[in-house]
C-alpha positions as CSV (number, residue, x, y, z in Angstrom):
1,X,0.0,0.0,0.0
2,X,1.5,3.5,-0.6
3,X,0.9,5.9,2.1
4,X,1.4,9.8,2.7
5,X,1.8,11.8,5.8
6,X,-1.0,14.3,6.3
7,X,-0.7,17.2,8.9
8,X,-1.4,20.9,9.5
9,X,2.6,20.8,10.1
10,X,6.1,20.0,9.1
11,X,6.9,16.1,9.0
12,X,7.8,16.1,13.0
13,X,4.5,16.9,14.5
14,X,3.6,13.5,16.1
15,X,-0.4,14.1,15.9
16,X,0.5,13.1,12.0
17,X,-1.8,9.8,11.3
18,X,-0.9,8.0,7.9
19,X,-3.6,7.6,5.3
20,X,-3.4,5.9,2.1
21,X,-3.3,9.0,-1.1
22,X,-2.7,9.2,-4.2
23,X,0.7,9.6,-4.0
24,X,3.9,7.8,-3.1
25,X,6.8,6.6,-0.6
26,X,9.0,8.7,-2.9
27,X,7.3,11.7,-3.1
28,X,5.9,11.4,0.5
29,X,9.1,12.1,2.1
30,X,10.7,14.4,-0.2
31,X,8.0,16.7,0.9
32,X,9.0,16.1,3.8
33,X,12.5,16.3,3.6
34,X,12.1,20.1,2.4
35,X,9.4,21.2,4.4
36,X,12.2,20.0,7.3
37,X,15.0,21.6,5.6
38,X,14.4,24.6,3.9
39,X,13.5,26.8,7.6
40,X,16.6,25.3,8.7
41,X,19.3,26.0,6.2
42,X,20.2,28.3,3.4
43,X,19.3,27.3,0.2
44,X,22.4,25.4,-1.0
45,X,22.6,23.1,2.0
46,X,18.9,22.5,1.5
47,X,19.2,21.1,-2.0
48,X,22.0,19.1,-0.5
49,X,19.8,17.4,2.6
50,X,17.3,17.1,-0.1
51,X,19.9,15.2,-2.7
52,X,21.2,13.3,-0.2
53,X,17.9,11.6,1.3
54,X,16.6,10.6,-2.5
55,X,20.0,9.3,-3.3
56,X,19.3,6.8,-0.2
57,X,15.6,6.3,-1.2
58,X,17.2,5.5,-4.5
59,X,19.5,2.7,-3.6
60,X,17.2,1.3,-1.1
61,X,14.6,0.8,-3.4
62,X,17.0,-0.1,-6.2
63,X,18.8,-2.6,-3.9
64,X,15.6,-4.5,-4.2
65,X,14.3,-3.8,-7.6
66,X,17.7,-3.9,-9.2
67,X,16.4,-2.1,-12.6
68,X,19.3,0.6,-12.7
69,X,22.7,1.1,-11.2
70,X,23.0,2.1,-8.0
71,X,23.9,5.8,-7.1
72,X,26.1,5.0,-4.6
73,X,25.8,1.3,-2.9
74,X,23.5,-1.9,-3.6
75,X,23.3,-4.3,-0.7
76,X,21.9,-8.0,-1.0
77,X,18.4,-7.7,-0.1
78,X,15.5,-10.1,-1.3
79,X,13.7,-9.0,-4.1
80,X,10.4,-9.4,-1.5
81,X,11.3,-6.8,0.2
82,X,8.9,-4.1,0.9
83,X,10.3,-1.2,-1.3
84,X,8.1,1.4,0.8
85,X,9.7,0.5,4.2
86,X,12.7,0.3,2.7
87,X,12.8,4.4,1.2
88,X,10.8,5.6,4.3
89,X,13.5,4.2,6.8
90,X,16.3,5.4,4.5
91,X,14.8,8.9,4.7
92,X,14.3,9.6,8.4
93,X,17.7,7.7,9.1
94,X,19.1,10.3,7.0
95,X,17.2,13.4,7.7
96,X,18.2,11.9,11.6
97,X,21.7,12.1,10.4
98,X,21.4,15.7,8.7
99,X,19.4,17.4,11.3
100,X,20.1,15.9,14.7
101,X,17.9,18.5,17.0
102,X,14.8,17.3,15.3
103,X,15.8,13.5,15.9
104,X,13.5,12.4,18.5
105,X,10.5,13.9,16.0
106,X,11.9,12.1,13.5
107,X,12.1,9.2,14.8
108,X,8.6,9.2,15.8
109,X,7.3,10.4,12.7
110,X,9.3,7.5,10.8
111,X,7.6,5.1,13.3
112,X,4.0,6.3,12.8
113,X,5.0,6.1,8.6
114,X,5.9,3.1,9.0
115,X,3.6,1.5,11.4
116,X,0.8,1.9,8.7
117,X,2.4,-1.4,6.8
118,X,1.0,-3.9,7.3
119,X,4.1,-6.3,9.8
120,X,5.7,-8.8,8.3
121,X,9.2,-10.3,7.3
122,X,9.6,-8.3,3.9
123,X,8.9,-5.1,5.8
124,X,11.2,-5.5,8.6
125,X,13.8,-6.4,6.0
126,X,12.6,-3.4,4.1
127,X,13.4,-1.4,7.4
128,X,17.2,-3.3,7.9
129,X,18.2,-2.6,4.4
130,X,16.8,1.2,4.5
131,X,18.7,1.8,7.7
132,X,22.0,0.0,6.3
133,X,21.9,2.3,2.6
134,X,21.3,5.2,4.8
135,X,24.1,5.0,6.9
136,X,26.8,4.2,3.8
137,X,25.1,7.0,2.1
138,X,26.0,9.7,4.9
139,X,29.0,8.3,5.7
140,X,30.0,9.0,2.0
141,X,28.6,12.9,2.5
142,X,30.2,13.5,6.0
143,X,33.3,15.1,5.0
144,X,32.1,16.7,1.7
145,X,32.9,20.2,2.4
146,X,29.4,21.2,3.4
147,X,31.1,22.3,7.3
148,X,33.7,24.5,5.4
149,X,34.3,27.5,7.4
150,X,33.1,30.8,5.6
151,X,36.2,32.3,4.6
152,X,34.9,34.8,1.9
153,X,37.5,38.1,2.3
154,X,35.3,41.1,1.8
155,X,36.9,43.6,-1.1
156,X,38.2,46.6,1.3
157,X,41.2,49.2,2.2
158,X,42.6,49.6,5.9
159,X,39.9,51.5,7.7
160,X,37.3,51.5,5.3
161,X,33.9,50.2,6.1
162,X,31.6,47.9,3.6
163,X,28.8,46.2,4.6
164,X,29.0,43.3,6.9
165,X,25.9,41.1,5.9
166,X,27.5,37.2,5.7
167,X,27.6,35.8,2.3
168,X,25.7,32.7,1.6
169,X,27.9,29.5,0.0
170,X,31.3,30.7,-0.2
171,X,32.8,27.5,1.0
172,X,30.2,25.9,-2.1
173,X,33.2,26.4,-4.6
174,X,35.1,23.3,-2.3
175,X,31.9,21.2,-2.0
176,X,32.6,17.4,-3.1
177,X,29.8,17.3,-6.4
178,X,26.9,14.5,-6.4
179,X,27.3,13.5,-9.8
180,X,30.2,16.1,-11.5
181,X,33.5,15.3,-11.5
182,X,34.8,18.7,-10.3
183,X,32.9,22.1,-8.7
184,X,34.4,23.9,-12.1
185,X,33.2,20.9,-14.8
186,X,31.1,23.5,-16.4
187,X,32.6,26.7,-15.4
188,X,31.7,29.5,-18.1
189,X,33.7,31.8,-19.8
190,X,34.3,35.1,-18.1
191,X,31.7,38.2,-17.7
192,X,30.9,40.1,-20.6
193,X,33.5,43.4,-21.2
194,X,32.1,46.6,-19.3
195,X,33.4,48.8,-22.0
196,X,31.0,47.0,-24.2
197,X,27.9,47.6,-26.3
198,X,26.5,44.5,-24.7
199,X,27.5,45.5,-20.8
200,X,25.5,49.0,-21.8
201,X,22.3,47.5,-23.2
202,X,22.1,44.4,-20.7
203,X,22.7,47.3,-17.5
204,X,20.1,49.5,-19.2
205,X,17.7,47.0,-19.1
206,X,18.0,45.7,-15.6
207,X,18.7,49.5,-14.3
208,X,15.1,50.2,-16.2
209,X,12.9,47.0,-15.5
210,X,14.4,46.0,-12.6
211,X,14.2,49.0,-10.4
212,X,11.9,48.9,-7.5
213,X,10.0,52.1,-8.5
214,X,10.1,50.6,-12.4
215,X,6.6,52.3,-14.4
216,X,7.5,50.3,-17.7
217,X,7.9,47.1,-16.1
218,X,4.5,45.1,-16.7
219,X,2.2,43.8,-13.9
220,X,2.9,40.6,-15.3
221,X,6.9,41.2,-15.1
222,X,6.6,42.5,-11.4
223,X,4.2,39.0,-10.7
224,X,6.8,37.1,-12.0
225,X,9.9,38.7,-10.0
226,X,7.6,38.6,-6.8
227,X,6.9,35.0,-7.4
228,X,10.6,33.5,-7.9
229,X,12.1,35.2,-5.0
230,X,11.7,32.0,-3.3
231,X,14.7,29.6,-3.8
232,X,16.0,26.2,-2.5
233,X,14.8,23.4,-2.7
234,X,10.8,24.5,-2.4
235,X,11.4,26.0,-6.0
236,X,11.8,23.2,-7.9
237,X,11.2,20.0,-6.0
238,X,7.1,20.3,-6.0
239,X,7.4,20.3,-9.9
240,X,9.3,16.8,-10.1
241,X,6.8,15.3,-7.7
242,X,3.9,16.4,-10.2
243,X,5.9,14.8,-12.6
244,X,5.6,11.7,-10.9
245,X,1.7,11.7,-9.9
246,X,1.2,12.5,-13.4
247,X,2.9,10.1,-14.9
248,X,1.8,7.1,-12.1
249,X,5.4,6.1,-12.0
250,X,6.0,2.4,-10.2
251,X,8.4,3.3,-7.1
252,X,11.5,2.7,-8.6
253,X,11.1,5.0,-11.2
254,X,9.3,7.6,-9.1
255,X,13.0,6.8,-6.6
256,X,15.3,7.1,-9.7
257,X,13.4,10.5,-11.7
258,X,13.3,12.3,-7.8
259,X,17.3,11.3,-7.2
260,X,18.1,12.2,-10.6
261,X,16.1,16.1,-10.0
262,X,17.6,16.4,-6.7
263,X,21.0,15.5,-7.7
264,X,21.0,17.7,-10.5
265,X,20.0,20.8,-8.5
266,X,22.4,20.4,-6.0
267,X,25.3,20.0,-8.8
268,X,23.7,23.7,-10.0
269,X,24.2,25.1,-6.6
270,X,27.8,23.4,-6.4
271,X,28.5,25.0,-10.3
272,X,26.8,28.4,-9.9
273,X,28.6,29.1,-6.6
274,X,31.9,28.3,-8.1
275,X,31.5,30.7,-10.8
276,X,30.0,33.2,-8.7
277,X,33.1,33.1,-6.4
278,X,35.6,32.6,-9.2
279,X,34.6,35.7,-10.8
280,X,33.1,37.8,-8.0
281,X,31.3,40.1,-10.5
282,X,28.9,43.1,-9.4
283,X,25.7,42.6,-8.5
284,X,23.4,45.4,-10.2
285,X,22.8,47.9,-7.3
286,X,26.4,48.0,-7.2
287,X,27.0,48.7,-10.5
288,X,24.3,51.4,-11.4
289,X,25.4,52.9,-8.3
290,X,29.0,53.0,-9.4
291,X,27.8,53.5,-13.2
292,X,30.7,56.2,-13.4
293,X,33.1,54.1,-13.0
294,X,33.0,51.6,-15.4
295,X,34.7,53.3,-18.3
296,X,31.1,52.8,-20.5
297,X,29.8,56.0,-21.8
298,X,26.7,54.3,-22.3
299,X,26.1,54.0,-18.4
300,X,24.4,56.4,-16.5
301,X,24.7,56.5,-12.6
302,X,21.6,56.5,-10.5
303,X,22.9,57.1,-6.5
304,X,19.7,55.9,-5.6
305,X,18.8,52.6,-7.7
306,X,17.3,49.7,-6.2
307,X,16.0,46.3,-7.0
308,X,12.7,45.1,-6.2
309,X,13.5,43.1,-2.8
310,X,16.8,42.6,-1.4
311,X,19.6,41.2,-3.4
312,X,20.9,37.5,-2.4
313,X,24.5,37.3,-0.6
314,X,26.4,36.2,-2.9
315,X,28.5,37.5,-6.2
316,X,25.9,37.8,-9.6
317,X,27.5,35.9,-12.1
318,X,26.3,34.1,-13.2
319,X,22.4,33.3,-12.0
320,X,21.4,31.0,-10.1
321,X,18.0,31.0,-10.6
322,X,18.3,30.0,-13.9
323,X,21.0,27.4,-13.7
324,X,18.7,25.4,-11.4
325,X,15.3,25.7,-13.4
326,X,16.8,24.9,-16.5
327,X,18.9,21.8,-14.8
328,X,15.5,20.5,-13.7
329,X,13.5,20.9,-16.8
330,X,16.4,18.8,-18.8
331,X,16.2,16.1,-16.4
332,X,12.7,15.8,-16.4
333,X,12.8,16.4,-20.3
334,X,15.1,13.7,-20.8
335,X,13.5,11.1,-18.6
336,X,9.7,12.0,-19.7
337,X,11.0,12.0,-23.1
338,X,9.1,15.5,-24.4
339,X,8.9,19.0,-22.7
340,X,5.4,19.2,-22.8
341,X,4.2,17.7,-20.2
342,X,1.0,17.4,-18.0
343,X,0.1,21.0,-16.5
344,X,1.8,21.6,-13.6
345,X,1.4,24.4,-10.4
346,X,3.3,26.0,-8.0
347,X,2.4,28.5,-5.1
348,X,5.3,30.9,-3.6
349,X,5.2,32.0,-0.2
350,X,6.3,35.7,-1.9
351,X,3.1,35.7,-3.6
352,X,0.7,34.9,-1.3
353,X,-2.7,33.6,-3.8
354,X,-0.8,33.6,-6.7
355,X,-0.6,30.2,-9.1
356,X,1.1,29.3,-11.9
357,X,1.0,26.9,-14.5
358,X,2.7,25.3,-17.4
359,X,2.5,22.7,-19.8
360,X,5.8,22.9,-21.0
361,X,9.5,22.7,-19.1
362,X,11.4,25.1,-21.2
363,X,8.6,27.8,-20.6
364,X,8.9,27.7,-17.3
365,X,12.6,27.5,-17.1
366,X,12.5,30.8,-18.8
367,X,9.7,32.5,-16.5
368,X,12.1,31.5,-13.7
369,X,15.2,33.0,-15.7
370,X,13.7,35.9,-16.7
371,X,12.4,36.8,-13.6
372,X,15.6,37.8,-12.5
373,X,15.8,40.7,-14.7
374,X,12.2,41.9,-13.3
375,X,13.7,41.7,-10.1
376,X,17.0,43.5,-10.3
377,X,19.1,41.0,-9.5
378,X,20.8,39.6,-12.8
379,X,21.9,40.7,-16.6
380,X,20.6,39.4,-19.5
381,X,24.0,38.0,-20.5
382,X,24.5,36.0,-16.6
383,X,21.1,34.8,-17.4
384,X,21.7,33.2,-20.9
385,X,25.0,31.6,-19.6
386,X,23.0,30.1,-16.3
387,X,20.5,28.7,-18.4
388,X,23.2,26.9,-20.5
389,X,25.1,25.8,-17.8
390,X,21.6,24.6,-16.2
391,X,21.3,22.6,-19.7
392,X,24.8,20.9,-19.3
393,X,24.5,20.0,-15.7
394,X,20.7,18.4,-16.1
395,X,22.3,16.3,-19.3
396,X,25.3,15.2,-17.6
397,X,23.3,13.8,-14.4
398,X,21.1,11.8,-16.2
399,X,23.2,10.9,-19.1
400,X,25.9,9.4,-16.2
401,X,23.8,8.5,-13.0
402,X,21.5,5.4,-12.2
403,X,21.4,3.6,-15.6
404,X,19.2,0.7,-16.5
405,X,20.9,-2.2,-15.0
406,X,22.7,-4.6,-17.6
407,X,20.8,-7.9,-18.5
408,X,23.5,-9.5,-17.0
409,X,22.8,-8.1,-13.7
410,X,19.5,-8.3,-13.5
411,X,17.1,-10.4,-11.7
């Protein structure tokens, strides 16, 4: 039976009763993997919890099933094993691991998940080997960089003050990659020139439609900016588990398409941040506030520019934003084989009563991408090169990750 978790709270209340849905063990516990995460951390380490706890679903369930090649281990289990027992005891062992001051919830809330199958010898094995995949799997992420001191030096002269907000992922560069074989695999060419044709018309733009008190942005444009200033792992994850109720995936391809989108986005992260850091270029307040000192005639300085919420901690190029939409859409292009796709939704928690749809992947990469712009955070040009990047990253994952399993080794 598959079963889902329903509560007026996060995953640890331990009122939650489970009820059979229309959903999955998969997609059950991603939810609430990043509704346990993402108050917790900043965005980055999110998408890394949320990687890491599909990877072990993943090779729980594929330890039984045997369909693909593992992510990271395959252990001998029977192949009548329960597969549910098996992912929901590999996610709360490793959301135990990840975030030890909610253990005790956790461990009650796996309990109450689990306590709705039915007892019996393929469970309790499901429950062993769950426990056993997510243990290697965190002992393989321990030392991964993720506790990196923040060592980011901010650009200054002796005595001269600069503002003193932390940044968010400088130690991301260092980070030990999910499925790329180095943090700068897909590093992209350097900024555009500022004494440029291009610099001028991409600044324009964002210094025009991207101002707070903008009056030729559209209504639509500001919606749109308004709507993707969430991030993390809430951005993108709700559209992969759509993907999967639409498409009434079995569990091991529910496990593989949710490791493979997870995986993917926390690559992005890894990538974006270590061309962020590489190049450390300006973010726009800085440079229309500074527009006289870029050696561009075509620049204008406005003292008092800002963007339409506050700009992220960390360098601009190039955007993040779009890097991770357009990672997900490929992945879920590749594996659903077409990027249209059943109409999917998402809410945002900076648009309260707002909804949007789309029925294809590449559309709503680019509302995500563009939406930087609206919002005064990125250039045209840092846009264009995150949504390649995005591209490369999303095709690499699933063209190198969790295979089908040879003939030879399969049941």
């Amino acid at each position: 039976m598959r079963l889902r978790l329903r509560c007026v709270v996060p995953l640890v209340a331990l009122s939650c009763q489970a009820v059979p849905a229309l959903a999955d063990t998969i997609t059950d516990w991603n939810e609430k993997a990043v509704a346990l995460v993402t108050p917790r951390m900043v965005p980055p380490a999110a998408q890394r919890a949320v990687a890491i706890v599909q990877a072990a679903m993943f090779d729980a369930v594929n330890s039984i099933a045997r369909r693909y090649q593992p992510y990271m281990v395959q252990l001998p289990a029977a192949a009548t094993a329960s597969q549910e027992a098996a992912a929901a005891a590999a996610a709360g062992a490793v959301l135990a691991g990840l975030v030890p001051q909610a253990k005790a919830d956790l461990t009650s809330a796996t309990a109450a998940y689990l306590g709705a199958i039915s007892d019996s010898e393929a469970k309790a094995e499901g429950i062993r080997l769950g426990e056993a995949v997510a243990a290697k799997v965190l002992q393989a992420r321990a030392n991964d960089g993720a506790d990196a001191p923040d060592s980011y030096r901010p650009k200054t002269k002796p005595g001269v003050y600069v503002p003193t907000a932390i940044t968010v992922g400088s130690m991301w560069p260092g980070l030990k990659p999910f499925a790329l074989t180095s943090p700068s695999q897909f590093r992209p060419a350097p900024p555009i020139p500022l004494d440029g044709a291009q610099w001028a018309a991409d600044y324009n733009e964002i210094k025009e439609l991207g101002s707070k008190t903008s009056s030729t942005r559209s209504a639509k444009q500001t919606e749109d900016a308004r709507f993707w200033l969430i991030t993390g792992p809430q951005s993108v994850e709700p559209i992969v588990r759509q993907m999967v109720t639409a498409r009434k995936m079995s569990l091991i391809d529910s496990a593989r398409l949710m490791a493979l989108a997870s995986v993917a986005a926390a690559d992005a992260y890894v990538a974006v941040l270590d061309a962020k850091y590489h190049y450390d270029f300006w973010r726009p307040i800085t440079a229309i506030r500074n527009g006289d000192m870029d050696d561009n005639p075509a620049t204008e300085r406005d003292a008092a520019w800002q963007p339409i919420d506050n700009t992220p901690m960390h360098p601009e190029y190039p955007c993040a934003h779009c890097i991770n939409s357009s990672a997900i859409a490929t992945v879920l292009e590749a594996v659903l084989g077409s990027v249209d796709v059943p109409e999917f939704v998402m809410t945002s928690s900076a648009a309260p009563g707002v909804t949007h749809r789309w029925t294809n992947l590449r559309a709503y990469a680019d509302e995500v991408s563009y939406a930087r712009i609206w919002a005064g955070f990125h250039y045209r040009f840092s846009v264009v090169v995150g949504q390649d990047m995005g591209r490369k990253i999303g095709a690499h994952v699933v063209k190198n990750l969790m295979q089908p399993a040879s003939v030879a080794d399969a049941r």
